[in-house]
N, C-alpha and C positions, 0 to 999 in steps of 0.2 A: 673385424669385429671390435666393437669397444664395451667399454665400461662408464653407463654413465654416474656420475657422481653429484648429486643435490649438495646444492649445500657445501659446496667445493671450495670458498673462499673463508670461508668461516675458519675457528680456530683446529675441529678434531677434521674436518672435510680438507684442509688443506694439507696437514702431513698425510692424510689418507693419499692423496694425489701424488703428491712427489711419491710416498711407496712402491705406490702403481705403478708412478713411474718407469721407479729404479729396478722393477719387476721386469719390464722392458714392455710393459700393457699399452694398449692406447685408450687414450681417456680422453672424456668429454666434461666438461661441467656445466653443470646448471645452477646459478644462484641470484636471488633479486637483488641482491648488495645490499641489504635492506638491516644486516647486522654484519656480513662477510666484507672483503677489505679485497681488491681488483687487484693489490700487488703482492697478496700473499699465495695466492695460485702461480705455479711452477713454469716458467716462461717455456713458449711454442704450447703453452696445453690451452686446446679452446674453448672458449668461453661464453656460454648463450646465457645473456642478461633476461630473464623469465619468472614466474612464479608457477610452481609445478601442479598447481590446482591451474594454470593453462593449457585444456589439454590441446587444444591445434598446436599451440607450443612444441608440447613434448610428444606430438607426434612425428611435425616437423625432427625433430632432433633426433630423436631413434630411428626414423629411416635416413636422413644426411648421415650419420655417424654409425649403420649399421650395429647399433646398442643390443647385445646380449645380455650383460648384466647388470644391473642397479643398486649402487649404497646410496642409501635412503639417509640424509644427515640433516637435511632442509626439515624446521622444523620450531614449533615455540618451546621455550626452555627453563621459564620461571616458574619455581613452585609457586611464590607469593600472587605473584601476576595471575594463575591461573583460579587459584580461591575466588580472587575479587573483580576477573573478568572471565571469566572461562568462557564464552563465547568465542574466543580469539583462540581459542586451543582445541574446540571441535571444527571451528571450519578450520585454522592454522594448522592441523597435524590431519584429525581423521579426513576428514572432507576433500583437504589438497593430497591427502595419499591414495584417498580413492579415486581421483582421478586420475593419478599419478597411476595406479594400476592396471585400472582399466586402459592404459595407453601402453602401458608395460605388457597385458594379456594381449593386445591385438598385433603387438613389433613381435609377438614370439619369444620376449623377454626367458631364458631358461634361469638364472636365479636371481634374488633378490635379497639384498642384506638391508635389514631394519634397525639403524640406531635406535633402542630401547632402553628402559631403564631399569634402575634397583627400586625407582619408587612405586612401581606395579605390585609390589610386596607391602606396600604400607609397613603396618608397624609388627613384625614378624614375630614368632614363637619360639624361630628355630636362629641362630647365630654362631657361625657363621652359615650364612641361607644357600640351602641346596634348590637347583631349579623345583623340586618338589613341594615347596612348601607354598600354603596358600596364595594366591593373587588376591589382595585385598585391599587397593589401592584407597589412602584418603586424601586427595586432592585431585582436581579435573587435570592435570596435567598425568599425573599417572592414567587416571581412567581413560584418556584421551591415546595412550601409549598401550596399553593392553586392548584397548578396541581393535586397534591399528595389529597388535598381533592376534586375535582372533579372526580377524578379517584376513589374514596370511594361512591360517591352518585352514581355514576353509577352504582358501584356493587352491592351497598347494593338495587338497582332496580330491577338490572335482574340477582341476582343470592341470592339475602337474607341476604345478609351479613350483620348483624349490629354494626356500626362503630357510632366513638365520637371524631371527630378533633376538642383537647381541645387547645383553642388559648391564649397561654401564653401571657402576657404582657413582665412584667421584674423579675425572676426569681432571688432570694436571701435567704440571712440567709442560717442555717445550722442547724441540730437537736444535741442533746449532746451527740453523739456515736463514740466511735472511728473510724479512717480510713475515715470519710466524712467530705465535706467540699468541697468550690469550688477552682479546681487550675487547671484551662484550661492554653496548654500550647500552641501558646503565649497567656496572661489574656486577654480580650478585654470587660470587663464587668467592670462597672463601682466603686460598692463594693470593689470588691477584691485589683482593682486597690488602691485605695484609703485606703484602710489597707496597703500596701505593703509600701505604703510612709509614714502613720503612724509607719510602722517598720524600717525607714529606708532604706528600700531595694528597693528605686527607689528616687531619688529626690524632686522628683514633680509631681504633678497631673494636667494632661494638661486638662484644660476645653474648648472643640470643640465649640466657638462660642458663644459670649454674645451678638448676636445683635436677636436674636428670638422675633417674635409675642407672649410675656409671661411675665409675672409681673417682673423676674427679668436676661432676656435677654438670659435664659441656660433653654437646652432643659427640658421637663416634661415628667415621665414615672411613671408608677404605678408600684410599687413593691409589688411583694408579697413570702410571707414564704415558703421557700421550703416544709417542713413539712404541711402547707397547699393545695398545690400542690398535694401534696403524697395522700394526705385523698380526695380531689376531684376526681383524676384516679380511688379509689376504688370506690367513689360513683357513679361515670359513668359507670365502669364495672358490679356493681349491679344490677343500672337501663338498661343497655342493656341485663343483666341476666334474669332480672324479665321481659321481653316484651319491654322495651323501647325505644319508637322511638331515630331514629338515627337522629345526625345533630352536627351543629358546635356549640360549645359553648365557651367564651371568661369565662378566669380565671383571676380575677385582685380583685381588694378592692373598687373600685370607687372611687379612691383617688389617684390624682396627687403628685407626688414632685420634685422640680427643681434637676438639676445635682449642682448649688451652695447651694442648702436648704440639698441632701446628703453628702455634702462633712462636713459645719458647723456642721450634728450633727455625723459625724466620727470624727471628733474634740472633742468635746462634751463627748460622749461616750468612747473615745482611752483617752484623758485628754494629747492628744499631738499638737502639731502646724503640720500645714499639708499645704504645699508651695503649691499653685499654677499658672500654666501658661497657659497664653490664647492662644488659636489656633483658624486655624479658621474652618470653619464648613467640616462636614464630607460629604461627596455624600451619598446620600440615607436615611437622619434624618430625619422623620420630627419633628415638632416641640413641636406636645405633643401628646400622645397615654396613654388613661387613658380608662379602659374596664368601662362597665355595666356588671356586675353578675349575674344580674337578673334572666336571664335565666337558668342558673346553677341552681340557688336557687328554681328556680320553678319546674325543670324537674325532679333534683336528690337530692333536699334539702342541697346542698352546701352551706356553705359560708364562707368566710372567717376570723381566729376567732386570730389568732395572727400572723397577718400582720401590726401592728403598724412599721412606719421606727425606731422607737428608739428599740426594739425588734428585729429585722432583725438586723439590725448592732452591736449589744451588742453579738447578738450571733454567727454573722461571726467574731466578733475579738474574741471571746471565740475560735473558732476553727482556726482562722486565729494563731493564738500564739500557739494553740497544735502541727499545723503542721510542725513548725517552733522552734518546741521545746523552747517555751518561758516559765518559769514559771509563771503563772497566779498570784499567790500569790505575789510572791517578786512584778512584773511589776505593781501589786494595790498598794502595798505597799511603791514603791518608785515613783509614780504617786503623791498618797497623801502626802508625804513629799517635791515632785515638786512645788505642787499649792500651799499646806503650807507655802513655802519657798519663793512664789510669792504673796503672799498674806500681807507678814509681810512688 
């Protein structure tokens, strides 16, 4: 039996894989390559070049690969992009996952994990956000993401399905393995961005609006470690293995940080100057989206154990300079004789 994986080549789908891996699971992947990268998937793990709204595709695939269980990562991922095309985000997310289901409900599929979001919560009441509090998404990329788990509670009613739409906040950092690391193309994440201008390879870092309801006028997100991430999916796949009730749970740290509080410490950490320009606000932000865990930690003993922001960012410019063929050693090396030299 395996576990198929969408979306497997991409940035959170691939450390998903090696986890699995290193679980001792067998895994399959399915990805169009269409934003995933063929050499960031974990060597000997198979690979069906697909689009999961195929379903002869993925019916083929679940019976060659006797698929029991499904993380669902294959998916559109731009707030911005979804305001002013959303079309690409009902057939790209609900459409392809309902097919995707419907293929999962005839393989016999017993559980299904749903990457999901924080932005199903819109612009919330309660901070930090307990799975209880309103879904009241405003942008089609959230609406697109809560249909997709409305359409999960329904199945897992009348038909058994046991499913875990795990609600990311802000998804970062990188693990120390070759061929991973985050490089959506175009970047629209706020990390990477801001490494890119630390290298160089962009200007400046445009900060979307300093006039926010928040201590220092720039929006608040809770970050957390990709590698963290990865180790949650298993514990959710566990706990749906051993009997566990199904439902949504929110993945974060319970710990806010401004877009100017991550830009200082990519500063900090990079030992570079990092320009910034103010813009103004984006459509569909809100103002601060910081999870409660709690539930994680209660249902499948989750938590989150290095997600410190100086951690996450130490380790995206560690992989940010691999991919970019920087030497690590010289770049430390002539850094410290930078401040050195700044210092006298």
């Amino acid at each position: 039996m395996a576990t198929l994986v969408t979306g497997g080549a991409g940035y959170i789908g691939s450390h998903m894989v090696r986890r699995l891996r290193r679980a001792g699971r067998d895994v399959v992947v399915v990805d169009d390559l269409s934003s995933g990268h063929r050499e960031a998937i974990a060597a000997g793990t198979p690979l069906v070049v697909a689009d999961v709204a195929d379903k002869s595709a993925m019916r083929e695939v679940m019976a060659r690969y006797a698929v029991d269980s499904i993380i669902h990562f294959a998916a559109k991922i731009q707030v911005g992009e979804s305001v002013v095309n959303p079309r690409l985000y009902w057939h790209g997310n609900v459409v392809a996952t309902t097919n995707l289901l419907d293929c999962a409900l005839d393989a016999g599929v017993r559980a299904f994990i749903l990457s999901s979001t924080a932005a199903v919560y819109g612009t919330p009441g309660v901070v930090p956000i307990p799975e209880s509090e309103p879904t009241l998404p405003i942008n089609p990329y959230g609406h697109s993401k809560l249909t997709i788990e409305t359409m999960l509670a329904s199945y897992a009613h009348a038909y058994g399905l046991r499913y875990a739409a795990l609600r990311y906040f802000n998804a970062a950092g990188c693990e120390d393995e070759p061929g991973l690391g985050e490089r959506h193309e175009p970047e629209t994440h706020l990390i990477p961005l801001v490494l890119d201008a630390a290298l160089g390879r962009r200007p400046h870092i445009t900060v979307f609006g300093r006039d926010y309801a928040t201590p220092d006028g720039t929006c608040i997100r809770d970050y957390i470690h990709v590698g963290d991430l990865a180790d949650a999916h298993l514990a959710a796949l566990e706990h749906l293995e051993g009997g566990g009730a199904s439902g949504a749970f929110n993945l974060g740290t319970g710990v806010g940080h401004s877009v100017a509080e991550v830009i200082d410490v990519c500063r900090a950490v990079t030992g570079r100057d990092i320009r910034t320009v103010d813009g103004a606000r984006r459509e569909g932000d809100p103002p601060s989206l910081v999870a409660s865990p709690k539930l994680a930690e209660e249902r499948f003993g989750w938590r989150a154990t290095r997600s410190s922001l100086e951690r996450i960012v130490a380790d995206a410019w560690a992989a940010h300079q691999r991919h970019h063929g920087i030497d690590q050693t010289a770049s430390s090396a002539s850094r410290q004789k930078e401040q050195a030299a700044n210092a006298r």
